[in-house]
N, C-alpha and C positions, 0 to 999 in steps of 0.2 A: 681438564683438571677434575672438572665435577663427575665423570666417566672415571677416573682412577680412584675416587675416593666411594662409589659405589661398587666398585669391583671387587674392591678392601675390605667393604664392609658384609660383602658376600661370599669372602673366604673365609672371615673374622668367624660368621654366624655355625656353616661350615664343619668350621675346623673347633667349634666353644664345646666343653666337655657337656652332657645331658645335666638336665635339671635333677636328675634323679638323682639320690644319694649314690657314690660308687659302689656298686656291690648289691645294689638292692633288687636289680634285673634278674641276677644269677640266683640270690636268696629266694625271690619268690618262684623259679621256677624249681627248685631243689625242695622247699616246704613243698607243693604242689606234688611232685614226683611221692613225697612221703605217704602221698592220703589212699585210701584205697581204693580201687577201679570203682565206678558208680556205671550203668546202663545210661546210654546217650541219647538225646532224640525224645518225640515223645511217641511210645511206644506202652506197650500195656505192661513189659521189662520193669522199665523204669517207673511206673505208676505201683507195682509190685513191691519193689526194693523198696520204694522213698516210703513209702505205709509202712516198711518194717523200720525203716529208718528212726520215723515218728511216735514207732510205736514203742523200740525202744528206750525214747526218752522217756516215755511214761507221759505220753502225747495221745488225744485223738484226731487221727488226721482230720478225716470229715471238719472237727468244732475248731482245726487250726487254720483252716482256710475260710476264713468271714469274714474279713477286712473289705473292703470295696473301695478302688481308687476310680473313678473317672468312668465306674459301671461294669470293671472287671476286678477277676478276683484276686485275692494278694494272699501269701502266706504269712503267716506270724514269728516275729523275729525266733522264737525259741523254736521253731517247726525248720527254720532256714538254717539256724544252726542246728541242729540236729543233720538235714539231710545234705549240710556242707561237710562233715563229720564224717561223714559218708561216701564221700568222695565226688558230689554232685558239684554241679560248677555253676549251668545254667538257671536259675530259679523260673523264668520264665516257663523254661522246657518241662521242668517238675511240675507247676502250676498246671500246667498243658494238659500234660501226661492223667495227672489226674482227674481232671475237669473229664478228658473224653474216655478213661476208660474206670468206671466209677466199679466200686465193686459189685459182685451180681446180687440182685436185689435179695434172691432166698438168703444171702446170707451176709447180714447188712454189717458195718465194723461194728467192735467190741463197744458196748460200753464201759466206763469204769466202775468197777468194784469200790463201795464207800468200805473205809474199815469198820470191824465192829467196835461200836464204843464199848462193851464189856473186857474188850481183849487187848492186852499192851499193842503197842504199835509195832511191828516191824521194823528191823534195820533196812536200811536201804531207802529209804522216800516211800512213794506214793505207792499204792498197791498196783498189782499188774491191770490190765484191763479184761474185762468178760464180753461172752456177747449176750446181748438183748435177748429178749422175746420173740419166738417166731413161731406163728401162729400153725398150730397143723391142721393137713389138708385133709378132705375125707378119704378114708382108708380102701384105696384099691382094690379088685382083685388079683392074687396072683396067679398068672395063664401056667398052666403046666409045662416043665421044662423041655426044650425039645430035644434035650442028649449029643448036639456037637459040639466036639472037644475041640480045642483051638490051640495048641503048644506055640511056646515063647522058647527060643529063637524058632523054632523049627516051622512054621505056616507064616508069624510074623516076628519082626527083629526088636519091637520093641512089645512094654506091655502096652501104652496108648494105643498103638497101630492094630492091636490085638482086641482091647475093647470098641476101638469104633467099629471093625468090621462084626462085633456080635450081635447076636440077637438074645430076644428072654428067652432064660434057662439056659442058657449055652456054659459051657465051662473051660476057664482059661487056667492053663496049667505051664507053670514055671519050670523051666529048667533051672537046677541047681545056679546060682552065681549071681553077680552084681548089677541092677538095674537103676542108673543114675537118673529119674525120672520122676513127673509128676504123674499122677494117674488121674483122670478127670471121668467119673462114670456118670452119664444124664442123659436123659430121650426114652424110646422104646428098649428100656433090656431089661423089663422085672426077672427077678428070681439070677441075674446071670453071678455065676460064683467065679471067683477068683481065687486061685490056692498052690501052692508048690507041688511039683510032680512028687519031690521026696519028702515027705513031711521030717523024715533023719535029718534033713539038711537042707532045712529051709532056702528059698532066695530071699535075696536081700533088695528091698526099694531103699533106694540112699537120695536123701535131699537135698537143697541147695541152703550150704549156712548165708543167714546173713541175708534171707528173702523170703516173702511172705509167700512160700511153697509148701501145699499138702503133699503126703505122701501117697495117699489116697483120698479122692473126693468123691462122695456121694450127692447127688442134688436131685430129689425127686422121684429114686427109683426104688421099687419095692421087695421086699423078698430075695433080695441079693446077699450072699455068705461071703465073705474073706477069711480066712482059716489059713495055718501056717506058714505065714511069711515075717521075717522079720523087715521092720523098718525105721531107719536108724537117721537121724540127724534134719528130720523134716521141718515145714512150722508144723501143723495139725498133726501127727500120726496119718491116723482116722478122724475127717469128718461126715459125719451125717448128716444133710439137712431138708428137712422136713420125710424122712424116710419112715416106712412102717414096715414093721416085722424081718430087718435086716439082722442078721447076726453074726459077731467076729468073734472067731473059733481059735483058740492056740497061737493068737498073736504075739512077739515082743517087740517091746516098741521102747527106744531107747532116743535120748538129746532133743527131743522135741520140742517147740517151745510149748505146744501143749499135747499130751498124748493122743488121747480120745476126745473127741467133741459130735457129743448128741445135739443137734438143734432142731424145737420140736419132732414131728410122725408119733408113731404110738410103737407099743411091743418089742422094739429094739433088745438084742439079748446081748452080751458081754460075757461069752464064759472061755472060761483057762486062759485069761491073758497074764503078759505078766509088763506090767509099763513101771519104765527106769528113768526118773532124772528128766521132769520139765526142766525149761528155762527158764519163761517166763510166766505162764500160769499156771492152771490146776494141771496134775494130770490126767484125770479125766473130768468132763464136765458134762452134767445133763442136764438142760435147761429147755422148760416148757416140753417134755417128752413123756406122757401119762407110761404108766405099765414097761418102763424099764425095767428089764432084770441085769443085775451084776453078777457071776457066779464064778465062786472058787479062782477069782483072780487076785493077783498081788500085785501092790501100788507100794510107789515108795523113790523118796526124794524129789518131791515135787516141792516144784518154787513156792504155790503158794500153795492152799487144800491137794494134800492126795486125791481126795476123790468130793466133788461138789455136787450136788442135785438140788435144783429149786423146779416149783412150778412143776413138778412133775410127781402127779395123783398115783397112787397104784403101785409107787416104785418098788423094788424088789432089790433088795442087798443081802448074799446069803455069802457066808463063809470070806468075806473081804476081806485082805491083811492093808494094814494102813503103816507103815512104817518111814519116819525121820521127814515128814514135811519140812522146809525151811522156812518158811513164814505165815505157815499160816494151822490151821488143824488138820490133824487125819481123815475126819471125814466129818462132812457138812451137807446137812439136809434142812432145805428149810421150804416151809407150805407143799409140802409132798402128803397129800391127808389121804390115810388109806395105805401109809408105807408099810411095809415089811423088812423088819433088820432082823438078820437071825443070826447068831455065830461068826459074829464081825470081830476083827484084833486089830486095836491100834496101839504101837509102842513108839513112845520116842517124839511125837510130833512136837513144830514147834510150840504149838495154843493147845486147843479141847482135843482128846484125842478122838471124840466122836458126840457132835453136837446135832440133836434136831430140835427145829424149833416151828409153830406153828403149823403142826403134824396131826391134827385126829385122826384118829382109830390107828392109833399109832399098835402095831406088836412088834415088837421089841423083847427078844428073849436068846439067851445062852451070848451074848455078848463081854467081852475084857478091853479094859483098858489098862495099860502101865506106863511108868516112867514118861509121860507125858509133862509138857510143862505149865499149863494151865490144870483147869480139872481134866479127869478120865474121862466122865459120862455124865454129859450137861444135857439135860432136855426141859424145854419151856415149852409150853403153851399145847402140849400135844397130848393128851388124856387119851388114854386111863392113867398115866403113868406122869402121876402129879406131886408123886414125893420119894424119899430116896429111899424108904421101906417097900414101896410097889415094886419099883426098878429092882434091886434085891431078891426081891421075891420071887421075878422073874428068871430067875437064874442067872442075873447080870453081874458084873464084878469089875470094880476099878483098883488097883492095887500102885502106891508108890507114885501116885500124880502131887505135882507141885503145888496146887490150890488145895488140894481135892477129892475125892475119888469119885463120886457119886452125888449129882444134884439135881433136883426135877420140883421145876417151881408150874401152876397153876396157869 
């Protein structure tokens, strides 16, 4: 008897519907189907993505992993939601991911950008994030070029495949069409140029949305040109970091989350670009980079400053168009002493249309501002040009700003 009422109670167990609600098996695997792919594993992929993840929240990764459970690291519930969001599943693996493939030291995460307290706050939350200080290195020389040409498809199929077999001065040339790729330039290759065979018709570098991918990286190498290519949907555009006397020539640079980005070297030059429509920051930035020149290029629709330079002595802004920022002003310079603004136009930004501040031996002449929605032409603390009759004087002109047109405090 006691054999058949354990039998009974083994078919009972069996055959008893789940603990789970009915339907709730099928619901979470159907939400789950909803979310978007996320990189798997811990891989440098996924330590990639989940930064942009974070970074999208208006997160920094780095300061969202300091929790410490039992001597290992833990992310932060608003970092977890964020890179659940994103279609990550494992946190462990994320955590992982991160921990071993940290970003490379030249070019350390963003810090965050404080808002100016002079200036209304932004829609949207918290300002996007910038990056830090990087210290530049002493200025190389550059070895004279040594003239082999290297075509893309035609010697190699891709363009990476093309910059790792070069050497300095070597010159890589685009065939016309679409290159889905990051471009990573660092080692021995000063001076080596990158440029499209037809300057008519540019190639195109295309990014990956949705992942902390430049479209071109510079780390270290000197006297290197980029000129006529467009690149379209990357994070960076262009970045530079710690480079001297690089120059990008006839670039456009469209969807970026930030177009250009100078971090520290010296002499960098910027002429005839034309960068369309950050995401998430400036679109161009120059930080800690002395003797920057900007020339004859146009900026416009950038998330937050069209164009920002600190920390950077010597700077050179000649002929800039700053046009429709969305959060922030057309152009911002600040502790750049020794700058040069000459025939700068900002219209339309959301704040200053062109603000420097803590600038000596500031010259500052043939400049406009309009239709801005803070003041035109805000400058503090950067002498000679310490009241709005100097500014003026100098040929400078703010016309139709919402504060303002002209103001220059001591």
């Amino acid at each position: 008897m006691n054999s058949r009422f354990a039998l009974l109670a083994v078919l009972c167990l069996a055959l008893a519907p789940s603990s789970f609600p009915a339907g709730d098996e099928g619901k979470g695997k159907t939400d789950e189907a909803k979310k978007p792919e996320a990189p798997e594993g811990v891989t440098q992929e996924a330590a990639d993505a989940a930064r942009a993840a974070i970074r999208k929240a208006g997160l920094d990764p780095k300061a969202e992993i300091v929790a410490k459970n039992g001597g290992k690291p833990k992310m932060s519930s608003k970092a977890q939601k964020a890179v659940r969001e994103a279609g990550f599943r494992d946190m462990s693996d994320v955590v992982s991911a991160l921990e071993k493939f940290p970003e490379d030291k030249s070019s350390p995460p963003p810090a965050r950008i404080e808002p100016d307290p002079a200036l209304p706050k932004p829609d949207g939350g918290e300002p996007a994030p910038a990056p830090p200080d990087v210290p530049a290195p002493p200025i190389a020389p550059t070895p004279p070029p040594s003239g082999k040409r290297i075509a893309v498809p035609g010697d190699h199929p891709t363009v990476q495949a093309a910059v790792d077999a070069a050497g300095p001065g070597d010159v890589i040339s685009l065939k016309t069409g679409k290159y889905q790729e990051r471009v990573y330039v660092t080692g021995k290759k000063a001076g080596l140029v990158i440029e499209s065979a037809d300057p008519a018709a540019p190639a195109e570098i295309l990014g990956t949305p949705n992942a902390s991918r430049d479209g071109i990286r510079v780390d270290q190498v000197d006297g290197g040109v980029i000129r006529n290519l467009r690149i379209l949907g990357a994070y960076d555009g262009v970045r530079l970091n710690n480079v001297n006397g690089a120059r990008l020539l006839d670039l456009y640079i469209e969807n970026s989350a930030l177009g250009i980005r100078v971090n520290g070297g010296e002499g960098n030059r910027i002429e005839r670009c034309k960068v369309v429509k950050s995401r998430v920051e400036q679109a161009v930035t120059i930080d800690g980079a002395p003797k920057t020149v900007v020339i004859d290029t146009a900026i416009s629709d950038g998330e937050r400053e069209n164009l920002r330079a600190v920390k950077s002595p010597g700077l050179v802004l000649e002929r800039v168009t700053a046009t429709a920022s969305r959060a922030a002003g057309g152009i911002k310079v600040d502790n750049c002493g020794g700058a040069r603004i000459e025939g700068c136009t900002a219209t339309d930004n959301y704040s200053d249309g062109i603000y420097v501040a803590g600038s000596p031996d500031l010259k500052f002449t043939g400049n406009k501002a309009s239709k801005n929605h803070a003041y035109g032409l805000r400058l503090e603390k950067s002498p000679p040009l310490t009241d709005p009759a100097a500014v003026t004087a100098a040929g400078n002109e703010g016309v139709g700003n919402s504060k303002g047109d002209v103001v220059a405090k001591p």
